[in-house]
C-alpha positions in Angstrom: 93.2 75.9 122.7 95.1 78.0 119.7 93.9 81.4 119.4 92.5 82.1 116.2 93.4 84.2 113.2 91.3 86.3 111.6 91.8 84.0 108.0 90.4 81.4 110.3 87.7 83.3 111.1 87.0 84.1 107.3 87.5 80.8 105.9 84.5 79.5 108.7 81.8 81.8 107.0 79.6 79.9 104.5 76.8 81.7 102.8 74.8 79.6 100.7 73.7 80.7 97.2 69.7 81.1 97.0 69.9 80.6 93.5 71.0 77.0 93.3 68.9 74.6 93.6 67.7 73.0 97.4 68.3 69.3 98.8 66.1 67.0 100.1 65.8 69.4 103.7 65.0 72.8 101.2 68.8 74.8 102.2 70.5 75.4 98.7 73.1 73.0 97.6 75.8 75.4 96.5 78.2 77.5 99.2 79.4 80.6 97.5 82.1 83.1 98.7 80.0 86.4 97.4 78.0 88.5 99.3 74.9 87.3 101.3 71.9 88.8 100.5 71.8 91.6 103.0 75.5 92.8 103.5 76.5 94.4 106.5 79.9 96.5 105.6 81.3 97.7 102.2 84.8 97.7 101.3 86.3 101.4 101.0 87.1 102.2 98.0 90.6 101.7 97.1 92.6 105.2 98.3 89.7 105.9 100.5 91.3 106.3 104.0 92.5 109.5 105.7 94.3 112.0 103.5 95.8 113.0 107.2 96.6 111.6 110.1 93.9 110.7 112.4 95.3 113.4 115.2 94.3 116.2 112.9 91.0 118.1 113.2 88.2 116.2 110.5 88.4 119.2 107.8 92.5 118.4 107.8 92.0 114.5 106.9 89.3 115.5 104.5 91.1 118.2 102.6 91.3 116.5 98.8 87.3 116.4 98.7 87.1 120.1 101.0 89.6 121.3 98.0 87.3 120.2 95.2 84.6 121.4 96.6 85.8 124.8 97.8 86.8 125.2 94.1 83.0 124.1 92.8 81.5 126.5 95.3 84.1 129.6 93.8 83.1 128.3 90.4 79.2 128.2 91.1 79.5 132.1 93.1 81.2 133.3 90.2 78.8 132.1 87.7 75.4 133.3 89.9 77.7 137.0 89.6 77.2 136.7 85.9 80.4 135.9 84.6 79.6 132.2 83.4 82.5 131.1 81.4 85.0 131.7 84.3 82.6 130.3 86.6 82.4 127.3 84.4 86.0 127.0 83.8 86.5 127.0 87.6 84.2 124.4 88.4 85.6 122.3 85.2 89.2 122.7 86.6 88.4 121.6 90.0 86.9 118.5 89.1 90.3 118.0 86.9 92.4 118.7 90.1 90.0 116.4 91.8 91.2 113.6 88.9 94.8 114.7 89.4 94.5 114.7 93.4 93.2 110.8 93.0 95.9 109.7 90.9 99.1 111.0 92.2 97.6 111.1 95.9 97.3 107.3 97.5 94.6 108.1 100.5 92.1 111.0 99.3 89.4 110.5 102.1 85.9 110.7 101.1 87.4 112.1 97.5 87.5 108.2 96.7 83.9 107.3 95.7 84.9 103.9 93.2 88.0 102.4 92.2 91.3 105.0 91.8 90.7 103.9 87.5 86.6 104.8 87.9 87.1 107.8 89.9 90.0 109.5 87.3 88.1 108.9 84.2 85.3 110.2 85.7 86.4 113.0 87.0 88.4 114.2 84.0 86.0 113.8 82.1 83.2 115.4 83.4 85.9 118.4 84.1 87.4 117.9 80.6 83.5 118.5 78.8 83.0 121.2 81.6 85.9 123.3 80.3 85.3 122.4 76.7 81.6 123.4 76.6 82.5 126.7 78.5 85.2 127.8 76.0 82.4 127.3 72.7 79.9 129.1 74.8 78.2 132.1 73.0 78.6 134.6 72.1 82.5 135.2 71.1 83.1 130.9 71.8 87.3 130.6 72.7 86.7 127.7 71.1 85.3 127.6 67.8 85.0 123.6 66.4 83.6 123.8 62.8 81.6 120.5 62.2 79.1 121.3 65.2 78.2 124.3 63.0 77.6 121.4 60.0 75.8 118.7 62.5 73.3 121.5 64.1 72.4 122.5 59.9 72.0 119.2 58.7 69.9 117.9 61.7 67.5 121.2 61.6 67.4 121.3 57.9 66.1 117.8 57.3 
């Protein structure tokens, strides 16, 4: 008896779909190839394997997301010693370096959360509004963007 492959093995499963409608014994009609209803394993996320070898210690094949974090933590001690806009700008830049690290990088470790697309838009920009909101914060904004200025008087004043 042949041995078989795991595509054999995939092509056996059958899970039928509880929406359609039953035959004469009650089981639905319809096979599908999506999920059943209780799944026992998710797919990783593309990129989401070990950023290092799986000899090294767990904080080496974890760096990316240890990076990122590391750089939030800097960000978030920096703004609790009253200096918010650098402490702002930190934690806005690492989730930017989080977005770079997930595009140029193909295995990130737990850094990969979606797909690579979902993860870099989402990740610049949340870091991109980060660094924007801390440059026009008061007082003396580095950033000075003159409709807001018109929006905030024309929404109070009506």
């Amino acid at each position: 008896m042949p041995a078989e492959t795991g595509s054999d093995k995939a092509e056996e499963i059958e899970v039928r779909d509880p929406v359609s409608a039953p035959d004469a014994a009650g089981v639905p009609r319809r096979t599908t190839r999506r999920f059943p209803l209780f799944t026992r394993d998710t797919a990783r996320p593309e990129g989401g394997g070990r950023a290092a070898s799986g000899d090294a210690p767990a904080p080496a094949r974890q760096w990316p997301v240890l990076l990122v974090l590391g750089m939030v933590g800097v960000g978030l001690l920096i703004t609790a010693l009253d200096v918010f806009r650098v402490g702002t700008l930190v934690i806005g830049s690492a989730l930017l370096a989080g977005a770079v690290l997930r595009w140029f990088l193909p295995s990130v470790g737990m850094l990969a959360v979606r797909s690579r697309f979902t993860d870099i838009v989402t990740y610049g920009v949340l870091g991109l509004v980060i660094v924007l909101l801390a440059l026009m914060a008061q007082p003396d904004p580095l950033l000075k963007v003159p409709f807001l200025k018109d929006a905030l008087h024309f929404t109070v004043d009506s």
